[in-house]
Every structure is written in structure tokens, then in C-alpha cells.
PDB file of N, CA, C, O and CB in Angstrom:
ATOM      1  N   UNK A   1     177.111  87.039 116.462  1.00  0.00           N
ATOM      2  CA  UNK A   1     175.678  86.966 116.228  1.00  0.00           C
ATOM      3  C   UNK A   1     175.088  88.365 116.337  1.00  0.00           C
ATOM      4  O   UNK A   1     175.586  89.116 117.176  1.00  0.00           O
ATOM      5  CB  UNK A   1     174.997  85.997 117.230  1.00  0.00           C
ATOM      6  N   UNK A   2     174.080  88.798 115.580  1.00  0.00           N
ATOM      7  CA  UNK A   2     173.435  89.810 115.167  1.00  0.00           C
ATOM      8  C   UNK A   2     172.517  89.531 116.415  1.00  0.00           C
ATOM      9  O   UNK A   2     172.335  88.398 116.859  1.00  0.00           O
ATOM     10  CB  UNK A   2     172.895  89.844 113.612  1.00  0.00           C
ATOM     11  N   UNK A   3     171.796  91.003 117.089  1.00  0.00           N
ATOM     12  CA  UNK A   3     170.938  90.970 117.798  1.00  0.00           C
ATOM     13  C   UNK A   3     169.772  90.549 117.574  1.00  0.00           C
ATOM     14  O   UNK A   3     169.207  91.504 117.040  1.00  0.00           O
ATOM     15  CB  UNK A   3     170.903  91.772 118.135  1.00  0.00           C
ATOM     16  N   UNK A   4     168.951  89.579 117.663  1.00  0.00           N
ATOM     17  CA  UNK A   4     167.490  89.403 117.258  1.00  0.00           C
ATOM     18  C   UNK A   4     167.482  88.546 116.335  1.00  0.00           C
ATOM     19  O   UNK A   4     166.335  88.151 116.122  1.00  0.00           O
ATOM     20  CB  UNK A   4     166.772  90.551 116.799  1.00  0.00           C
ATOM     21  N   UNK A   5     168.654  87.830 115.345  1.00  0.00           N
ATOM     22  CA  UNK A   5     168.685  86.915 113.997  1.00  0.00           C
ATOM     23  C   UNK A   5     169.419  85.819 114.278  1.00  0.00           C
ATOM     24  O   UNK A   5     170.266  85.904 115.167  1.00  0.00           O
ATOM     25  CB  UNK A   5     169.316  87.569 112.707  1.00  0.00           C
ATOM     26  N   UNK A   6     169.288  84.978 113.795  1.00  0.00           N
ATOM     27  CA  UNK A   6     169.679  83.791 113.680  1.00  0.00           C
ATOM     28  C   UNK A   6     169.981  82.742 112.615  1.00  0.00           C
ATOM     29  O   UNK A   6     169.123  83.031 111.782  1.00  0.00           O
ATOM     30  CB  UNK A   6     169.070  83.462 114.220  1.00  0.00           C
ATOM     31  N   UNK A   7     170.396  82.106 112.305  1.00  0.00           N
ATOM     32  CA  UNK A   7     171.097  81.355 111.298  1.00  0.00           C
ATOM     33  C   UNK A   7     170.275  79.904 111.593  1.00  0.00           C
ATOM     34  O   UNK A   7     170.610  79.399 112.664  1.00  0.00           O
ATOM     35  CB  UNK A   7     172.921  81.350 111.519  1.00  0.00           C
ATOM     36  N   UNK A   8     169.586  79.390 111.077  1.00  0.00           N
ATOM     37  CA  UNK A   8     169.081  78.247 110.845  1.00  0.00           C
ATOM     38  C   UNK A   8     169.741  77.005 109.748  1.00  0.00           C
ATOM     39  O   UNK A   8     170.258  77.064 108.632  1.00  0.00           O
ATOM     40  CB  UNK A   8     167.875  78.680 110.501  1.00  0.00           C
ATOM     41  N   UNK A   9     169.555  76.347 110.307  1.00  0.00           N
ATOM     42  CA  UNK A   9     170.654  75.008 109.425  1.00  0.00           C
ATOM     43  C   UNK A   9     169.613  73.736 108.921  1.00  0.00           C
ATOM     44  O   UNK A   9     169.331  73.017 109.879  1.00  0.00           O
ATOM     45  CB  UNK A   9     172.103  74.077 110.824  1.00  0.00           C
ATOM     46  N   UNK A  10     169.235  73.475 108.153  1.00  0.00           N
ATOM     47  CA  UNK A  10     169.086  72.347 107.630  1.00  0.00           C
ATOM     48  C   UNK A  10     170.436  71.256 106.953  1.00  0.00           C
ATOM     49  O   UNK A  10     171.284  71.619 106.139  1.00  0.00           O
ATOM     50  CB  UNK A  10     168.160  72.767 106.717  1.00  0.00           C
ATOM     51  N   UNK A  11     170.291  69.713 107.641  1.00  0.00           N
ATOM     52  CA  UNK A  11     171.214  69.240 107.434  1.00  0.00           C
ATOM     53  C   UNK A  11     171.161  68.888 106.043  1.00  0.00           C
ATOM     54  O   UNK A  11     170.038  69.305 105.759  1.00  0.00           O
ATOM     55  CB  UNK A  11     171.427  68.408 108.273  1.00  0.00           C
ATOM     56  N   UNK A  12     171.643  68.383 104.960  1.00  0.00           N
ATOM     57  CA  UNK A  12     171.681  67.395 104.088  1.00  0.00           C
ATOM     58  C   UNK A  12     171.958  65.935 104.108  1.00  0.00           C
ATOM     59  O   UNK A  12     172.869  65.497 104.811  1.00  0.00           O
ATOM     60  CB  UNK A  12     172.306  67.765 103.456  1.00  0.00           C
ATOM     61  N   UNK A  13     171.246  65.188 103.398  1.00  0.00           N
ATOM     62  CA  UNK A  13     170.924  63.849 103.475  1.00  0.00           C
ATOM     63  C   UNK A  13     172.728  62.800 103.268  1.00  0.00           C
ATOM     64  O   UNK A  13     173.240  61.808 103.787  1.00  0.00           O
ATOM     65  CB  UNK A  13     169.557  63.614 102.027  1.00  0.00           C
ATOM     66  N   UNK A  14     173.148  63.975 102.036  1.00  0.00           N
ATOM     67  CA  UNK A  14     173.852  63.326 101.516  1.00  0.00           C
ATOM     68  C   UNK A  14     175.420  64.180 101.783  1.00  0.00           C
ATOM     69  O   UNK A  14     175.490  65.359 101.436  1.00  0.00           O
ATOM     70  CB  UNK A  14     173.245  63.081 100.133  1.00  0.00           C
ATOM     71  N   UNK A  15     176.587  63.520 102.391  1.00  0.00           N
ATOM     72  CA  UNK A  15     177.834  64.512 102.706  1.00  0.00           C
ATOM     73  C   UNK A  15     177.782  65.148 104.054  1.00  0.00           C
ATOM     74  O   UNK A  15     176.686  64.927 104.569  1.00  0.00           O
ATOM     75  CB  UNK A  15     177.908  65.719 101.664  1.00  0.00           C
ATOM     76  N   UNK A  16     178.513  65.806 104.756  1.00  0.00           N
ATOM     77  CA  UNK A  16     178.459  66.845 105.863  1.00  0.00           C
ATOM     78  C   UNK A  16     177.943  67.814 105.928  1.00  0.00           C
ATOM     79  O   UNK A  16     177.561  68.332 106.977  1.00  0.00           O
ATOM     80  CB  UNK A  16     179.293  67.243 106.174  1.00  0.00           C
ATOM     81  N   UNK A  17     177.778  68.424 104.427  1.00  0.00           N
ATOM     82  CA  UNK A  17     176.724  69.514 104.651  1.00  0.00           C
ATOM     83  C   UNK A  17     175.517  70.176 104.983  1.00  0.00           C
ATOM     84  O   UNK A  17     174.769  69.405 105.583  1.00  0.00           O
ATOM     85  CB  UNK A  17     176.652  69.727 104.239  1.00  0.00           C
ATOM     86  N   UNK A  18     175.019  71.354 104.820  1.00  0.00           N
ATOM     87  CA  UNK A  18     173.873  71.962 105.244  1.00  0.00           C
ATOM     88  C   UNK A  18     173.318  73.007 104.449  1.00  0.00           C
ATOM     89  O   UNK A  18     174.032  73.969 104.165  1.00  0.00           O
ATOM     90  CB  UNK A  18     174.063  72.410 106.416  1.00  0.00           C
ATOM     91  N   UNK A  19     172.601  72.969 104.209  1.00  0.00           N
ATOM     92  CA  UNK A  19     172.002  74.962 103.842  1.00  0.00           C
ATOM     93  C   UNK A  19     171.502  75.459 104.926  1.00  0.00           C
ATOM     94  O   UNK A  19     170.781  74.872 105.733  1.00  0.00           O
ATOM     95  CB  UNK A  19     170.567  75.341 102.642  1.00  0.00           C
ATOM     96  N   UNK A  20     172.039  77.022 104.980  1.00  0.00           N
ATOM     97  CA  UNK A  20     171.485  77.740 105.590  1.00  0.00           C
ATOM     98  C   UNK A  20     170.799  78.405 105.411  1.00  0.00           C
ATOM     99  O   UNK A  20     170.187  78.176 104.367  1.00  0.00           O
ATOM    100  CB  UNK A  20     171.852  78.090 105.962  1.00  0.00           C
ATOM    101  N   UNK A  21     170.342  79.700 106.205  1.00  0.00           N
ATOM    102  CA  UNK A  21     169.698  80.690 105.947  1.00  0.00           C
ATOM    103  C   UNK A  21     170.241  81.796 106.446  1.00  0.00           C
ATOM    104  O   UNK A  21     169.771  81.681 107.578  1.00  0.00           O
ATOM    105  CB  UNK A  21     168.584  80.549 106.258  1.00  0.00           C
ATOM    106  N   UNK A  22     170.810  82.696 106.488  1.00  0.00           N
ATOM    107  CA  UNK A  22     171.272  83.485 107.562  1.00  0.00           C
ATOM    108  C   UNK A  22     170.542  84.937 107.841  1.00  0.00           C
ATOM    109  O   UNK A  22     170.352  85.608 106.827  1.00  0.00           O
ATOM    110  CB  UNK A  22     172.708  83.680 107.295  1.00  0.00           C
ATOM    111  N   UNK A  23     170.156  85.440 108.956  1.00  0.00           N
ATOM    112  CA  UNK A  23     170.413  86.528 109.309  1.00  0.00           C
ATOM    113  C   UNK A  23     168.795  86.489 109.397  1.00  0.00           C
ATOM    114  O   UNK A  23     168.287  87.474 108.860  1.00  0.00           O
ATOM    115  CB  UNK A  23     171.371  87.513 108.441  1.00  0.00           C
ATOM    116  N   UNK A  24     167.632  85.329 110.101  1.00  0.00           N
ATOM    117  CA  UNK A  24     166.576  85.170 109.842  1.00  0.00           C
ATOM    118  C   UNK A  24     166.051  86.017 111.368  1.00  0.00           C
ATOM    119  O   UNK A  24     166.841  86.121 112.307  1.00  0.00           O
ATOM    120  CB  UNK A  24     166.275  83.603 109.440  1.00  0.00           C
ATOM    121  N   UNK A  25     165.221  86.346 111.409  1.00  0.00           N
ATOM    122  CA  UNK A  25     164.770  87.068 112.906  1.00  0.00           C
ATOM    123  C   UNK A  25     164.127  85.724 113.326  1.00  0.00           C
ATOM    124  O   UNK A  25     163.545  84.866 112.662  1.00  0.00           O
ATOM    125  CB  UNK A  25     163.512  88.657 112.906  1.00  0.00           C
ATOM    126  N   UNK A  26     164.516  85.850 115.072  1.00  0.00           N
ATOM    127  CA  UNK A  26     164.356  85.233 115.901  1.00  0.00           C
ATOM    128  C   UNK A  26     162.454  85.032 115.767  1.00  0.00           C
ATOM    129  O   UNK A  26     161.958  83.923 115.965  1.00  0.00           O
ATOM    130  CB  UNK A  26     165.149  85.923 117.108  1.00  0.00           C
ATOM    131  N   UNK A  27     161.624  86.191 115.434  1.00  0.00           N
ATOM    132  CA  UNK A  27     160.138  85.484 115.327  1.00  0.00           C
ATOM    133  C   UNK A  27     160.169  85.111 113.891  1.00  0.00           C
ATOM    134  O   UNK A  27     159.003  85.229 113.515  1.00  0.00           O
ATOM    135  CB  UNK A  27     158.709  86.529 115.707  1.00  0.00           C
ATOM    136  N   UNK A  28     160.635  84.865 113.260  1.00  0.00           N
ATOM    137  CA  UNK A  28     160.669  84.007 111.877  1.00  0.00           C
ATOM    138  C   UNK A  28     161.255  82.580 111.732  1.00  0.00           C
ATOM    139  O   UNK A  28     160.500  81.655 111.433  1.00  0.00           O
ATOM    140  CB  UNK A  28     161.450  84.760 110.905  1.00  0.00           C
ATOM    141  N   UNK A  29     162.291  82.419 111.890  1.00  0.00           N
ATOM    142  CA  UNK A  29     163.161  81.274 112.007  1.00  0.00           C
ATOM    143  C   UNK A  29     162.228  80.341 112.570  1.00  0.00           C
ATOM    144  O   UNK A  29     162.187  79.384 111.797  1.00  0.00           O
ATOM    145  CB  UNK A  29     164.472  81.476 112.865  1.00  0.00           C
ATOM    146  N   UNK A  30     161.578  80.185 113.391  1.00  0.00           N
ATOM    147  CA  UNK A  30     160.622  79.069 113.300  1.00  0.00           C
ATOM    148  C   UNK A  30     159.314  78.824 112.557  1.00  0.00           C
ATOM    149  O   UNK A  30     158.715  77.753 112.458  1.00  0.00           O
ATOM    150  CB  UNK A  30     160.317  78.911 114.364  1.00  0.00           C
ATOM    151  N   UNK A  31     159.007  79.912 112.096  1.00  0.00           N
ATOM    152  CA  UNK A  31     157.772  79.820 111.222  1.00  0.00           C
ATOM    153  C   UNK A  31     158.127  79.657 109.898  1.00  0.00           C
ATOM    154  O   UNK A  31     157.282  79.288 109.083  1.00  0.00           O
ATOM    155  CB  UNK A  31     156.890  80.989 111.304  1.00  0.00           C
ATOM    156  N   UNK A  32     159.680  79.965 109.462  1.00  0.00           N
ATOM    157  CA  UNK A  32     160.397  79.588 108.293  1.00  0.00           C
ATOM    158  C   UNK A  32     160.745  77.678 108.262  1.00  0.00           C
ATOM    159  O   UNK A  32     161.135  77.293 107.160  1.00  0.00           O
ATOM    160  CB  UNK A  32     161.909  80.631 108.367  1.00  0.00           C
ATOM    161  N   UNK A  33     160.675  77.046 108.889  1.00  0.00           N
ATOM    162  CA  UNK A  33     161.249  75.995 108.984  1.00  0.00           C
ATOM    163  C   UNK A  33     159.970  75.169 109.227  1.00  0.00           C
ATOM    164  O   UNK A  33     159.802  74.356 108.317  1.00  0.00           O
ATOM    165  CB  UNK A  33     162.368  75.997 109.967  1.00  0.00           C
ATOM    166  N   UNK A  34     158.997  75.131 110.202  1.00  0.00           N
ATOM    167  CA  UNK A  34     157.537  74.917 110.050  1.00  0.00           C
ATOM    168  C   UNK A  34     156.943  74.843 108.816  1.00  0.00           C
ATOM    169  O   UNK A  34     156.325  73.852 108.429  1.00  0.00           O
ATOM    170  CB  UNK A  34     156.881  75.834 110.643  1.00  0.00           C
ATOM    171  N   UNK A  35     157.099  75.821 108.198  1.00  0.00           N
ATOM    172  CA  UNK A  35     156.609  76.287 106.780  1.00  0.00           C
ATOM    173  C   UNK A  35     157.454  75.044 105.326  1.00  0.00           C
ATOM    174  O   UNK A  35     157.012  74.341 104.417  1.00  0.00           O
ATOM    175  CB  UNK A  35     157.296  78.337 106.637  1.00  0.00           C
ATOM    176  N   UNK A  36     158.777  75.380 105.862  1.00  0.00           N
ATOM    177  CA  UNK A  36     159.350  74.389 105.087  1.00  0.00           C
ATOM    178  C   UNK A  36     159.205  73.144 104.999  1.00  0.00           C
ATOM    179  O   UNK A  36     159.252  72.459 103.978  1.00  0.00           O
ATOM    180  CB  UNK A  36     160.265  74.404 105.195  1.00  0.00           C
ATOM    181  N   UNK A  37     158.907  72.612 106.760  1.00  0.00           N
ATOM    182  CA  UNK A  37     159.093  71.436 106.487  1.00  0.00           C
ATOM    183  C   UNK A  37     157.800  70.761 107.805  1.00  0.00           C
ATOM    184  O   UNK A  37     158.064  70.194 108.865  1.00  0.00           O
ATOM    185  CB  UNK A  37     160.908  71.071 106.580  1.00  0.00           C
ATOM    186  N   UNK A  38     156.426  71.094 107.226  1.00  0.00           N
ATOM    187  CA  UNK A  38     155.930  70.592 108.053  1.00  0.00           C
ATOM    188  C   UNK A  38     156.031  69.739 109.031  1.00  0.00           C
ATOM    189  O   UNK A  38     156.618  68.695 108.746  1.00  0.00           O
ATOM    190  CB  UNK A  38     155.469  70.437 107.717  1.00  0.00           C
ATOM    191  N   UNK A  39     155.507  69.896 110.466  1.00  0.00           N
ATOM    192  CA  UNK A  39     155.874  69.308 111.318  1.00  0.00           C
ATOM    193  C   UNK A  39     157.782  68.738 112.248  1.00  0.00           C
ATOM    194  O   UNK A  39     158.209  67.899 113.043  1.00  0.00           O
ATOM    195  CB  UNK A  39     155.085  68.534 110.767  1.00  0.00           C
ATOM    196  N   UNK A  40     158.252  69.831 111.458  1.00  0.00           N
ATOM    197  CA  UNK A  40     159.668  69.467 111.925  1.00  0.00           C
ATOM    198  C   UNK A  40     159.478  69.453 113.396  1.00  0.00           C
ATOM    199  O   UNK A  40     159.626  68.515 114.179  1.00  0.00           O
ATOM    200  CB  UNK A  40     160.885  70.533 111.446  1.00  0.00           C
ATOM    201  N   UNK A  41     159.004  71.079 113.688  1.00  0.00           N
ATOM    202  CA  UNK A  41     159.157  71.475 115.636  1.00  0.00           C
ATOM    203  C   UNK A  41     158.237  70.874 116.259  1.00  0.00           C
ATOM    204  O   UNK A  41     158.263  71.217 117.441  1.00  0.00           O
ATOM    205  CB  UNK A  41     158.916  73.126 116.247  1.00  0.00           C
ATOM    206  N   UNK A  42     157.217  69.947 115.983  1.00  0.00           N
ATOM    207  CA  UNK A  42     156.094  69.693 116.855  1.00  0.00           C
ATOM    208  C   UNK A  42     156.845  68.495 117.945  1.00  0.00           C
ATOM    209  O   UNK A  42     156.135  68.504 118.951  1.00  0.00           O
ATOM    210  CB  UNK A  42     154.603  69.101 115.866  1.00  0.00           C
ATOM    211  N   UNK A  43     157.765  67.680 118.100  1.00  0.00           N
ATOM    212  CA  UNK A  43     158.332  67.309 119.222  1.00  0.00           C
ATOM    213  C   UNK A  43     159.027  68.332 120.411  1.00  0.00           C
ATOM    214  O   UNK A  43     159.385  68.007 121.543  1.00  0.00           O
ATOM    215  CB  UNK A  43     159.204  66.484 118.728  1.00  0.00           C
ATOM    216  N   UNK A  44     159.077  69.358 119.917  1.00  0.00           N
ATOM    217  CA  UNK A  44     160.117  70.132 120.600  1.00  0.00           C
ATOM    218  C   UNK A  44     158.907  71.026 120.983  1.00  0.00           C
ATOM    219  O   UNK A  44     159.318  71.340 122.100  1.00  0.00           O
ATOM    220  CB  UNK A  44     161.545  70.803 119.693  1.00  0.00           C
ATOM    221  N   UNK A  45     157.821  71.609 120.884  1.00  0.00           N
ATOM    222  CA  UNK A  45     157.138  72.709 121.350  1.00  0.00           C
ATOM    223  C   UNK A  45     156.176  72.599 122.299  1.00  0.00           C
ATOM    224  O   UNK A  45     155.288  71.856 121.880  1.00  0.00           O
ATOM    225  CB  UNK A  45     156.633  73.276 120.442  1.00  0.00           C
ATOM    226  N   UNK A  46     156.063  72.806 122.851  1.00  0.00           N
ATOM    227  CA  UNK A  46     155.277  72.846 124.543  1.00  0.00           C
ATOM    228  C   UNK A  46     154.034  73.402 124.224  1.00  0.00           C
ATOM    229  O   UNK A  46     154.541  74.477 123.905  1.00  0.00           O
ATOM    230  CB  UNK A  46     156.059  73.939 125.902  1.00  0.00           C
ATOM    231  N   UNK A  47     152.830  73.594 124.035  1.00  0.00           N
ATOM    232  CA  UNK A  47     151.666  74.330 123.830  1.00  0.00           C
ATOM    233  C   UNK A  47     150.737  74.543 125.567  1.00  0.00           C
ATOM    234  O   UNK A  47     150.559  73.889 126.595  1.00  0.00           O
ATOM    235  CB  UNK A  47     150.737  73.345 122.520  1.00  0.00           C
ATOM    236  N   UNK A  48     150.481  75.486 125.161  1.00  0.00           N
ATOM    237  CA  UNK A  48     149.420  75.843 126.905  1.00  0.00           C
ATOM    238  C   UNK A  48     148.674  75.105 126.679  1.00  0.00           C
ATOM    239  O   UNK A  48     148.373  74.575 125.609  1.00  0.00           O
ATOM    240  CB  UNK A  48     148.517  77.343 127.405  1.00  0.00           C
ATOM    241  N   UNK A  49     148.155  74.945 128.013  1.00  0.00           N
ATOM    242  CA  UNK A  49     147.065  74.229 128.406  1.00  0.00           C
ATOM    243  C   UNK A  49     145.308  75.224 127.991  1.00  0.00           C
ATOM    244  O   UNK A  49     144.174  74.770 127.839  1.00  0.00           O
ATOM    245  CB  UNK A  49     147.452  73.951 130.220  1.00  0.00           C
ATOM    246  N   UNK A  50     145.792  76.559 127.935  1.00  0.00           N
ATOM    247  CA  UNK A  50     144.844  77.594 127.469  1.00  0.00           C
ATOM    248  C   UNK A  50     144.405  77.645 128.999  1.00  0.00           C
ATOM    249  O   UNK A  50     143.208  77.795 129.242  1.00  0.00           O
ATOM    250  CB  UNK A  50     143.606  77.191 126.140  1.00  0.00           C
ATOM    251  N   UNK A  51     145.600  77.491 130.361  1.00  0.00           N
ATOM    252  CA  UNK A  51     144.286  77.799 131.622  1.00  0.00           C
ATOM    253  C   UNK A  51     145.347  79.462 132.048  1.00  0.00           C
ATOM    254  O   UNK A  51     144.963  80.230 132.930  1.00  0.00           O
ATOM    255  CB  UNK A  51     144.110  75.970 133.571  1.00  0.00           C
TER     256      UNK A  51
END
């Protein structure tokens, strides 16, 4: 693994496979996948309380 990048995986519906992306920076890779696929991360993300 590259310092700072990451490889993101989307599965496919159909077969074992996936597409990737590779070599995405760590502050992208989630705003890439958000972007793609609205609402994917909103179970997984914690937001402040703003205190």
C-alpha cells in the first residue's frame, strides 16, 4: 500500500467480481463513493454533536 491511497472496491451484482479504483487518496475515497453512490456511508459515519 502506497502512503496516503487507497483502493476502493465496489462489489458487482452479478459473479465474484468488483471494480476498483486504485491509488485514490485517503481524503477522496470517501467523497468518491458518496458521490457515486449516494448515501452508501451514512450507516457507518458518526457526525458531531457540534458541542
Amino acid at each position: 500500500m502506497r502512503r496516503g491511497l487507497l483502493t476502493p472496491a465496489a462489489t458487482t451484482a452479478a459473479g465474484k467480481g468488483s471494480c476498483k479504483v486504485r491509488d485514490v487518496s485517503v481524503t477522496r475515497g470517501p467523497v468518491f463513493a458518496e458521490e457515486s453512490v449516494p448515501g452508501l456511508l451514512a450507516p457507518f459515519v458518526r457526525r458531531s454533536s457540534g458541542n
